[in-house]
MDAnalysis code that builds the backbone (N, CA, C; Angstrom):
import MDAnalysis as mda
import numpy as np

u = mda.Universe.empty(534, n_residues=178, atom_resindex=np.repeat(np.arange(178), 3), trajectory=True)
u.add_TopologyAttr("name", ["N", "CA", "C"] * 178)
u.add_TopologyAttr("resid", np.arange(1, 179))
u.add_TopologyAttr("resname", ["UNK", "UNK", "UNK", "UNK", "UNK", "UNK", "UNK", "UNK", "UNK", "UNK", "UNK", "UNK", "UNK", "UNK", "UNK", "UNK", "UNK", "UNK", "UNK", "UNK", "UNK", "UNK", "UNK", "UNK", "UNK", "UNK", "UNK", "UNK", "UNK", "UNK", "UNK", "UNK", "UNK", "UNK", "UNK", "UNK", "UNK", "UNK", "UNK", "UNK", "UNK", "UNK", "UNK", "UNK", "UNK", "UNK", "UNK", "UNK", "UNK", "UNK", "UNK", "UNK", "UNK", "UNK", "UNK", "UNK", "UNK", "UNK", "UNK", "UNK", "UNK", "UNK", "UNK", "UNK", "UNK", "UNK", "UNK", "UNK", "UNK", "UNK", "UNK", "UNK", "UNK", "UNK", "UNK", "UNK", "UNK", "UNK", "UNK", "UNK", "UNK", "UNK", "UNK", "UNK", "UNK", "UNK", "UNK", "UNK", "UNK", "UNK", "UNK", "UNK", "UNK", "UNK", "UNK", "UNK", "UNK", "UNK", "UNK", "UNK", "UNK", "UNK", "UNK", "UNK", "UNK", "UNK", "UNK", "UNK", "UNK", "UNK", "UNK", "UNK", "UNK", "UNK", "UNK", "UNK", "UNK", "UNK", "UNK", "UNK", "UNK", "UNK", "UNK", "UNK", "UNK", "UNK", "UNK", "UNK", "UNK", "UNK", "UNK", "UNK", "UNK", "UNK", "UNK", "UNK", "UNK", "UNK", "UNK", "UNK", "UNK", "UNK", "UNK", "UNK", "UNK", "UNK", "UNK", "UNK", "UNK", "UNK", "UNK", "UNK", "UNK", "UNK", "UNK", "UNK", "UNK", "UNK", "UNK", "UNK", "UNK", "UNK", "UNK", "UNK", "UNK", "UNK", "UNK", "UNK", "UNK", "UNK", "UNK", "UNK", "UNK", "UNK", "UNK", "UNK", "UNK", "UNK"])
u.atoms.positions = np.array([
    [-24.387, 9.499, 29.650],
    [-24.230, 9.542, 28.203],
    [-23.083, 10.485, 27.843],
    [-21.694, 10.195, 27.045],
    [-21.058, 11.029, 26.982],
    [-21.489, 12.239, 25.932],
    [-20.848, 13.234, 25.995],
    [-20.928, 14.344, 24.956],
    [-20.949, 14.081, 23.895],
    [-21.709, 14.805, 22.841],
    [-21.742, 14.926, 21.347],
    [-21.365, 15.947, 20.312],
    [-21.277, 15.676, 19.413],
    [-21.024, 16.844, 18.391],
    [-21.362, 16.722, 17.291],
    [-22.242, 17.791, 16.219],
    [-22.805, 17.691, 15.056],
    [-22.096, 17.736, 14.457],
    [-22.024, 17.691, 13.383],
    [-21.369, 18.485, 11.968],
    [-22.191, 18.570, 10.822],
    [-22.599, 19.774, 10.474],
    [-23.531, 19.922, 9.643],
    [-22.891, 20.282, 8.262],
    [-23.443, 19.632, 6.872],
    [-22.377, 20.301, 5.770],
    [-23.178, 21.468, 5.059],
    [-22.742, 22.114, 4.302],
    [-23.139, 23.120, 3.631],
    [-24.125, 22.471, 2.238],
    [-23.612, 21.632, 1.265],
    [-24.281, 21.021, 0.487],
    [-25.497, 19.531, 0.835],
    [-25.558, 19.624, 2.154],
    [-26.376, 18.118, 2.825],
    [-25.705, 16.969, 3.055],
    [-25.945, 16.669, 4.448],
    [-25.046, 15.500, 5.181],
    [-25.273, 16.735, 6.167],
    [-25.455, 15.704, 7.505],
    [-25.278, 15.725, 9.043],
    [-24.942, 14.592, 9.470],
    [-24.155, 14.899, 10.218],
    [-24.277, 13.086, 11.850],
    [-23.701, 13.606, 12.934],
    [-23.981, 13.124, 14.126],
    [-23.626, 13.734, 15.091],
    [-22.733, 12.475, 15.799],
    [-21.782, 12.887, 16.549],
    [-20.722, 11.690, 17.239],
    [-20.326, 12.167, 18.327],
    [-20.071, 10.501, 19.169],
    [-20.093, 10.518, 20.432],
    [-18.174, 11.088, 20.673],
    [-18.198, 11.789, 21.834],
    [-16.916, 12.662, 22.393],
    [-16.469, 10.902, 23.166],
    [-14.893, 10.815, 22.710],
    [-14.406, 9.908, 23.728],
    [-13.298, 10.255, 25.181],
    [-14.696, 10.999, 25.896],
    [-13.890, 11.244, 26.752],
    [-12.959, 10.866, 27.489],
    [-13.164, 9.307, 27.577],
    [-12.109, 8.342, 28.389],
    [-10.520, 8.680, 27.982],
    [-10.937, 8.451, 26.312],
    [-9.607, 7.972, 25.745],
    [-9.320, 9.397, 25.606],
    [-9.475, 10.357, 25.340],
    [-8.837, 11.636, 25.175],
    [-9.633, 12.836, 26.041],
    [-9.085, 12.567, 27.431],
    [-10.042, 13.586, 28.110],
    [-10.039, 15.193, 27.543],
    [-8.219, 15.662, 27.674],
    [-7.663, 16.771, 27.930],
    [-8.281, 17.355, 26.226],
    [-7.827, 16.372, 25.023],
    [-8.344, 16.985, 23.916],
    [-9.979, 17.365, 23.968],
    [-11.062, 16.249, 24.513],
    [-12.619, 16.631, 24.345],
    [-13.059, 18.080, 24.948],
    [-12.362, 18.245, 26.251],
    [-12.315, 19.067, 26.952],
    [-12.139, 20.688, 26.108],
    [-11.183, 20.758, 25.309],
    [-10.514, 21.717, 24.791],
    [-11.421, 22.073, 23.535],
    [-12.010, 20.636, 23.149],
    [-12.993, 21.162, 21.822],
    [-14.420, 21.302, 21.940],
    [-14.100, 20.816, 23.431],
    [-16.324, 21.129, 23.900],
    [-16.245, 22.759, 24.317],
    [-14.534, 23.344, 25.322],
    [-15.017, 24.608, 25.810],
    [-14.725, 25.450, 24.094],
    [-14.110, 25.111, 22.885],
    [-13.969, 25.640, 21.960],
    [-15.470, 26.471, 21.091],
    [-16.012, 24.689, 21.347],
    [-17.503, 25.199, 20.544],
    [-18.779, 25.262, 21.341],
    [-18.403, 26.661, 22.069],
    [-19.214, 27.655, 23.602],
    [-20.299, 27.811, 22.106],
    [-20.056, 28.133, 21.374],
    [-20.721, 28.592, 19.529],
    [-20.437, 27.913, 18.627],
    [-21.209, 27.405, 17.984],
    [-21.047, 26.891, 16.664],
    [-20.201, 27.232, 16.371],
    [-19.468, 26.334, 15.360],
    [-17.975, 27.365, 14.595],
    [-18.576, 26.506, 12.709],
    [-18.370, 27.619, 12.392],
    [-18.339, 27.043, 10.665],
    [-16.938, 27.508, 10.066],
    [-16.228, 26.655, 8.975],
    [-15.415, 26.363, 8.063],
    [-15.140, 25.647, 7.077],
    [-13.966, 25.719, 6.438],
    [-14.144, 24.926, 5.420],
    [-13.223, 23.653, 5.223],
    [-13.957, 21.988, 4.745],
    [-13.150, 21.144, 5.084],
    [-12.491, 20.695, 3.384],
    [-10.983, 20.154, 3.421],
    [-10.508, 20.381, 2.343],
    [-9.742, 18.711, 2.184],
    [-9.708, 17.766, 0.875],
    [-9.245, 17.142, 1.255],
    [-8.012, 16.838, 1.118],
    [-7.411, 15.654, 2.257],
    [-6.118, 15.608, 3.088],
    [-6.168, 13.741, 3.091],
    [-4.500, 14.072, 3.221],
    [-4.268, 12.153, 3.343],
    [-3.478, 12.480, 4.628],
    [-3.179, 13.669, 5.495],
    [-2.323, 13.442, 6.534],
    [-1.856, 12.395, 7.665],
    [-3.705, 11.369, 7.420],
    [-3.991, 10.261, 8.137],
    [-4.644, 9.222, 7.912],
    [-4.580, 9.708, 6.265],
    [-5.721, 8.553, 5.896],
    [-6.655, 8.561, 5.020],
    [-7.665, 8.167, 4.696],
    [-8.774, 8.910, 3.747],
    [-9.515, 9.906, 4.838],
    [-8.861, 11.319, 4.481],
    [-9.895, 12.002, 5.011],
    [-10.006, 13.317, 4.651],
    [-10.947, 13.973, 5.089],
    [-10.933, 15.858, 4.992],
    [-10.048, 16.564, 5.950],
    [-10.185, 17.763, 5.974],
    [-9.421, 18.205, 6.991],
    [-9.357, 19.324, 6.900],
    [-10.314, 20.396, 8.186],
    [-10.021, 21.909, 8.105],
    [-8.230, 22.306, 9.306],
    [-7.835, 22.762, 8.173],
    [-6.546, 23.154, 9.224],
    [-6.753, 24.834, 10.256],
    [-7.721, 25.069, 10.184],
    [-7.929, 25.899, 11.320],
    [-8.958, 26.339, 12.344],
    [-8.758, 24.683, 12.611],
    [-9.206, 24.824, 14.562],
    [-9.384, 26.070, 15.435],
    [-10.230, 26.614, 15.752],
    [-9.355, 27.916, 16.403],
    [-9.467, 27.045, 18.258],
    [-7.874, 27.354, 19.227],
    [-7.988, 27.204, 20.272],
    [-7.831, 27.960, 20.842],
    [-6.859, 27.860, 22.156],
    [-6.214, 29.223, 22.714],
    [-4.725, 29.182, 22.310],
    [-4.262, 30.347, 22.568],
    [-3.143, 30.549, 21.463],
    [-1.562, 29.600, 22.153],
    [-2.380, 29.539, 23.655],
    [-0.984, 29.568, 24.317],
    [-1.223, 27.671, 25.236],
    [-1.979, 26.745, 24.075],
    [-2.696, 25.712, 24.136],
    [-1.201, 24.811, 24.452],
    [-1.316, 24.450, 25.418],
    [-0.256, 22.825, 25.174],
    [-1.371, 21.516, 25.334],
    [-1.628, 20.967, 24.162],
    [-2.199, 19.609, 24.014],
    [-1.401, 18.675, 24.028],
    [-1.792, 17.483, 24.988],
    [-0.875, 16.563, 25.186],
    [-1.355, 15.552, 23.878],
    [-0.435, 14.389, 23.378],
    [-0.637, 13.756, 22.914],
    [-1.529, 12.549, 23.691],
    [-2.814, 12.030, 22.918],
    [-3.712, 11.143, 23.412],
    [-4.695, 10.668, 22.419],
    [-4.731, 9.273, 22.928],
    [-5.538, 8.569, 22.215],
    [-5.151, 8.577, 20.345],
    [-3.721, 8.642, 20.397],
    [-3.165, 8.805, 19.102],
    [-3.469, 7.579, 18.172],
    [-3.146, 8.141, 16.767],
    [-3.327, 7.624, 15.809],
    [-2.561, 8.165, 14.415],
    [-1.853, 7.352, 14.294],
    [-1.444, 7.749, 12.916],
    [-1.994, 7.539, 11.510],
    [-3.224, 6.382, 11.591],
    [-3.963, 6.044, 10.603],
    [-5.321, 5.899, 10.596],
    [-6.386, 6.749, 10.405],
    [-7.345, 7.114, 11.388],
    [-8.274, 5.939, 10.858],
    [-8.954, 5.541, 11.918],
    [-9.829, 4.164, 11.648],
    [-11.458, 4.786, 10.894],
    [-12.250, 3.917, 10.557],
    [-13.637, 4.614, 9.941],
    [-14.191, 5.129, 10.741],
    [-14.356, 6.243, 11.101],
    [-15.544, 7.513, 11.352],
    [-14.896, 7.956, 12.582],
    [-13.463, 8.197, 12.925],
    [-12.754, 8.808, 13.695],
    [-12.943, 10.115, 13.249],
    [-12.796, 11.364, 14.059],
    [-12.662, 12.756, 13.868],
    [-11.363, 13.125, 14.847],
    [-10.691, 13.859, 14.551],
    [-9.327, 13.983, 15.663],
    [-8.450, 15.805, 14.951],
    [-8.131, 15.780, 16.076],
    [-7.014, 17.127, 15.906],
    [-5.802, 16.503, 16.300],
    [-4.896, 17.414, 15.717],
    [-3.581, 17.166, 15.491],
    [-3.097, 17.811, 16.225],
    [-2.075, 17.483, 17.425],
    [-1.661, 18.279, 18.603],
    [-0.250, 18.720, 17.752],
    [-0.110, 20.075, 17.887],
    [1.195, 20.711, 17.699],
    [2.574, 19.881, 18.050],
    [2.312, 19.142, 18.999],
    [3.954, 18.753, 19.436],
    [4.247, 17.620, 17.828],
    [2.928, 17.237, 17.529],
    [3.140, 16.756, 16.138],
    [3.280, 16.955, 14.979],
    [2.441, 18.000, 15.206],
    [2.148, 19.011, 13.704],
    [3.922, 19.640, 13.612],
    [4.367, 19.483, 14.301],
    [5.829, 20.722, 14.506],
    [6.278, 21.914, 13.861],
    [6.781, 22.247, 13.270],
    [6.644, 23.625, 12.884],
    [6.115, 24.012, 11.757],
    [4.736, 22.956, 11.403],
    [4.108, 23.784, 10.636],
    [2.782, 24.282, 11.256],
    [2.924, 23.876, 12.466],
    [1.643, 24.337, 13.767],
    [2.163, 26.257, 13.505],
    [0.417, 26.217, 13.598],
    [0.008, 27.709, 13.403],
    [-0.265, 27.914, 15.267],
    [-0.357, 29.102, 15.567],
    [-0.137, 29.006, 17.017],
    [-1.989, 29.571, 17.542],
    [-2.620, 29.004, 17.874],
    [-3.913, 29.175, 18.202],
    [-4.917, 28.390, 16.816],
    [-4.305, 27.546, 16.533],
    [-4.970, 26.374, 15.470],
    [-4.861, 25.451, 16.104],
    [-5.567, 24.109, 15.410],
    [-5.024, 22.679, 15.401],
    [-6.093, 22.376, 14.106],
    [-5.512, 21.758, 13.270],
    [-6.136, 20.768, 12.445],
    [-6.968, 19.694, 12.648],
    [-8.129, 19.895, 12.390],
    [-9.045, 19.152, 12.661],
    [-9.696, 18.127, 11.436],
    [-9.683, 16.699, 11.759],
    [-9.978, 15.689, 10.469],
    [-10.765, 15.104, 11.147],
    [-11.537, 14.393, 9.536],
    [-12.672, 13.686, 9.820],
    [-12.301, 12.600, 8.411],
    [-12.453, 11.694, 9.282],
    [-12.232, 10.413, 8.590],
    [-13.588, 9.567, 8.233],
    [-13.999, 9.098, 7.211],
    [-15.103, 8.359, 6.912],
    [-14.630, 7.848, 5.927],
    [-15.260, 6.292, 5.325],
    [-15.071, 5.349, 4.039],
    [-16.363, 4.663, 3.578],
    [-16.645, 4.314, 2.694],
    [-17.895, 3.587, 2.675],
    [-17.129, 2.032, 2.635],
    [-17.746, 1.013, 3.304],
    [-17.500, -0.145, 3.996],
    [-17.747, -1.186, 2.520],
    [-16.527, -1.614, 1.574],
    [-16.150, -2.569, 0.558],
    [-15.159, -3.129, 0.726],
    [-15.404, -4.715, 0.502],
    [-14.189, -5.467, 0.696],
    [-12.900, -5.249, -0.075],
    [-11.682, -5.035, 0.328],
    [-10.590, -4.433, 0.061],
    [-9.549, -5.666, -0.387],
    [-9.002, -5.995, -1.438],
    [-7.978, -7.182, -1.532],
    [-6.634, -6.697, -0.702],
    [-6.673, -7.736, -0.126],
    [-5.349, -7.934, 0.598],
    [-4.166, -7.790, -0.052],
    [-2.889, -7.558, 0.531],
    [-1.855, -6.945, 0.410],
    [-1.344, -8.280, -0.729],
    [-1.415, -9.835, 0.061],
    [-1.092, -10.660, -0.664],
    [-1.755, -11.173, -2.010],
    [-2.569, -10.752, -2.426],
    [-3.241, -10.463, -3.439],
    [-2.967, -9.818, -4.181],
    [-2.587, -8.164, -3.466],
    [-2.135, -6.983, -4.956],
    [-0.588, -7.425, -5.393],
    [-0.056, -8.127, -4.284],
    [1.382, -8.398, -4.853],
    [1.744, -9.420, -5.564],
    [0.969, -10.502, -5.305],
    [0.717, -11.763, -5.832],
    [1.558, -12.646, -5.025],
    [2.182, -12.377, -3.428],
    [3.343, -12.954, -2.710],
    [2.647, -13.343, -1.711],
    [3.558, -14.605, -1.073],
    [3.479, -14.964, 0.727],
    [4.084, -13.682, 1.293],
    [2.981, -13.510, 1.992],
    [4.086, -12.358, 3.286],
    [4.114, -12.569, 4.223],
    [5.574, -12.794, 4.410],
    [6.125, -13.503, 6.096],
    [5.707, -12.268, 7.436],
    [4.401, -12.934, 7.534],
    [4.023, -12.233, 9.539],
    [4.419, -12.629, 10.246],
    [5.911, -13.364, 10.307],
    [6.345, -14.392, 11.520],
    [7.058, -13.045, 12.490],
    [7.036, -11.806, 12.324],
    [7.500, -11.025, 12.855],
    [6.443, -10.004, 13.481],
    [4.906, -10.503, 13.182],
    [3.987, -9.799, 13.258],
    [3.583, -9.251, 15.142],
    [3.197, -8.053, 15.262],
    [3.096, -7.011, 16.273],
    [1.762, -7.295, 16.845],
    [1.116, -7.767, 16.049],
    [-0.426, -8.160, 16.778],
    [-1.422, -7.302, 15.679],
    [-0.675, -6.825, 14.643],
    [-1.522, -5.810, 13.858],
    [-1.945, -6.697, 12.542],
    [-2.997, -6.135, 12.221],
    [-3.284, -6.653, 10.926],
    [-1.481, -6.426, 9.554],
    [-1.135, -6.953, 9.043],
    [-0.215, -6.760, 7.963],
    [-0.532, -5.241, 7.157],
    [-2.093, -5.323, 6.746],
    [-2.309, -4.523, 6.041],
    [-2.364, -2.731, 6.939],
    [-2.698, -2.830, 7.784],
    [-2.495, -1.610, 8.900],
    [-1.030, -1.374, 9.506],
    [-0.132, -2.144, 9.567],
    [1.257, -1.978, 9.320],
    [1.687, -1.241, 8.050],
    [1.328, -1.717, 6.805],
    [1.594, -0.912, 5.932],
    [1.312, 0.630, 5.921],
    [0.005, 0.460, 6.326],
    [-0.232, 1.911, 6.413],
    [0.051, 2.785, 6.980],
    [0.895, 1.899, 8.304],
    [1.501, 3.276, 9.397],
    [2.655, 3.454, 8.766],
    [3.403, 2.407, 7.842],
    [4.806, 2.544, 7.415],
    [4.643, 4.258, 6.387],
    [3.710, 3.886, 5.541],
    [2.906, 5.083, 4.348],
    [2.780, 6.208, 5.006],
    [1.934, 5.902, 6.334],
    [1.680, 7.763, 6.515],
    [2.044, 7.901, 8.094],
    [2.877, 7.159, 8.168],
    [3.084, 7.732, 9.929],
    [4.309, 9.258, 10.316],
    [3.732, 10.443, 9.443],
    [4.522, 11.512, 9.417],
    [3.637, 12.465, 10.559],
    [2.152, 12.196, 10.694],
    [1.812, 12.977, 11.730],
    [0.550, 12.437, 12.371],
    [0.733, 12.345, 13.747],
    [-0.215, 10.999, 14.323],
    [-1.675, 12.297, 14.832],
    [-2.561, 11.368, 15.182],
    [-3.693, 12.649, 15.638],
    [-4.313, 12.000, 16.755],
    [-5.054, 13.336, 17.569],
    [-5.557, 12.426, 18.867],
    [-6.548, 12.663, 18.335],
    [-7.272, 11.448, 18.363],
    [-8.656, 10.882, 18.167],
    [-9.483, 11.280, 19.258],
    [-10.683, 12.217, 18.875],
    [-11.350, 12.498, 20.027],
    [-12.862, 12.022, 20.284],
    [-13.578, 12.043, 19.231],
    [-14.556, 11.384, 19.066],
    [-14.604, 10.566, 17.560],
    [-15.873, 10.018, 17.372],
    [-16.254, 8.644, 16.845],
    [-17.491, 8.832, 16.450],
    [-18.176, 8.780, 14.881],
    [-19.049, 8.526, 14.332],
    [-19.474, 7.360, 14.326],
    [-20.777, 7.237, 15.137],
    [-21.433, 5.422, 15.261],
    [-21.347, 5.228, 13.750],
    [-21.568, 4.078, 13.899],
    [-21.673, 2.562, 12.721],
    [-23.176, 3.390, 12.121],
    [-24.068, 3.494, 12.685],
    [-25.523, 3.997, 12.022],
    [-25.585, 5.151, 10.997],
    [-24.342, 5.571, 11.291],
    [-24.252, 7.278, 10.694],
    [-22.854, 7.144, 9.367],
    [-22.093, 6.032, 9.411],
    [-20.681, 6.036, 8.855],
    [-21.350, 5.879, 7.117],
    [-22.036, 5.787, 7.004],
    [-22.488, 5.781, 5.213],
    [-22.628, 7.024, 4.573],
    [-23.719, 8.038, 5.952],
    [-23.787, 9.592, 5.449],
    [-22.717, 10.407, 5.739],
    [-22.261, 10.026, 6.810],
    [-20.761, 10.571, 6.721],
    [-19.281, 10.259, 5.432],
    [-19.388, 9.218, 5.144],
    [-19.129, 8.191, 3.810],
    [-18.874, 9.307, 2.410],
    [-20.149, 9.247, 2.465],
    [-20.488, 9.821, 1.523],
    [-20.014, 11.463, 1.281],
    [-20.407, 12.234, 2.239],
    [-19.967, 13.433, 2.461],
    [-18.380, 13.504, 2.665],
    [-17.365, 12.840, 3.067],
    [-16.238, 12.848, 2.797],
    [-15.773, 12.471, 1.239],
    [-16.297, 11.669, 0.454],
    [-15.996, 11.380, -0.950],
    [-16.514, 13.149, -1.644],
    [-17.333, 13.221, -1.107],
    [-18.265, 14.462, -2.010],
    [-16.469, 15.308, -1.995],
    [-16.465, 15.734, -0.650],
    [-15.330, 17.300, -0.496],
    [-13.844, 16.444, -1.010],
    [-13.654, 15.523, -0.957],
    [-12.417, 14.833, -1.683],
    [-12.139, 14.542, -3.179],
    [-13.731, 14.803, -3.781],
    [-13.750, 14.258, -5.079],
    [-14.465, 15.844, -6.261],
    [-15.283, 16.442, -5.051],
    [-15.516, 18.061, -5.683],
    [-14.977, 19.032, -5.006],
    [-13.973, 19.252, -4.226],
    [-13.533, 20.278, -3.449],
    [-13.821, 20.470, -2.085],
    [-13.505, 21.681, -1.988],
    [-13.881, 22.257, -0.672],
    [-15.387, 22.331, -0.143],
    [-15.440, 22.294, 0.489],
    [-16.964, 22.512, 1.363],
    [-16.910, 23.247, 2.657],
    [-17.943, 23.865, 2.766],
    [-18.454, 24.364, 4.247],
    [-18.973, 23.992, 4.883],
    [-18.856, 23.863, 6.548],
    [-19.132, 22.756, 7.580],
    [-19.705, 23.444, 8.634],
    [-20.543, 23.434, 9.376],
    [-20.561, 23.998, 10.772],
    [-20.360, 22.885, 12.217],
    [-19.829, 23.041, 12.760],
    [-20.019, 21.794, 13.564],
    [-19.850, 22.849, 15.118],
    [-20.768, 21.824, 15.820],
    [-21.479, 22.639, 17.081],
    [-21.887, 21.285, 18.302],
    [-22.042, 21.899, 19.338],
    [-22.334, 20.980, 20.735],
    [-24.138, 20.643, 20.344],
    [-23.642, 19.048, 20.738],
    [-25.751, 18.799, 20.749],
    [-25.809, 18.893, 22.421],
])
């Protein structure tokens, strides 16, 4: 069973998510020996990747080289990921990394050709949805390695608790090893 991690909020909401160790060994590694202790902070919201929150101070080791892995520039529903410095670039704090948590509540979304009212020629298409192209075009200024993943069972209370700190502020979080 791979590793887990809680996140508990200060105003109510928990879920706990699975570590993807495969896809990002070197990052899980770095944030399982991180939280030896619970760590609490505060998550604030951020579009750096997407709809999401985002405490910008991770604490690691100071003298951390994180490789880029399991990147993402547009974080999918119930991704959680840090932002490796070689990306962050010089606005990387040196013994940080920014840590996001991505959640949405699951409504059908009109298509691109819809809000525009146009054919849009995919004859050039990458294998990506059109509409996820757009979005890397929008925010591909700083990609994140995705380290773990909030199951499908949990993405509503998590959902929810990301609208809460995006729509009333800041919040306090603890998040810790199960």
């Amino acid at each position: 069973m791979a590793k887990q991690i809680k996140i508990t909020f200060e105003k109510g909401g928990s879920f706990v998510a699975d570590m993807l160790e495969d896809e990002a060994p070197v990052t899980c590694r770095v944030i399982w020996e991180a939280l030896e202790s619970p760590w609490s902070e505060i998550f604030i919201h951020s579009n750096i990747g997407g709809f999401m929150v985002e405490s910008p101070y991770f604490p690691v080791p100071e003298n951390l080289s994180l490789p880029t892995e399991n990147l993402w520039c547009f974080t999918n529903n119930g991704d959680i990921a840090v932002i490796a410095p070689a990306e962050y670039r010089e606005m990387s704090i040196k013994g940080y990394l920014p840590l996001c948590l991505s959640a949405w509540r699951k409504v059908k979304m009109p298509t691109l050709e819809k809000l525009t009212g146009i054919k849009i020629d995919v004859s050039h298409s990458t294998g990506e949805d059109v509409s996820q192209q757009y979005k890397k075009n929008m925010f591909e200024t700083c990609r994140a390695n995705v380290f773990a993943r909030i199951p499908e069972d949990q993405l509503m209370e998590a959902a929810l608790v990301v609208e809460r700190v995006r729509t009333d502020g800041m919040e306090k979080f603890t998040i810790e090893r199960v």
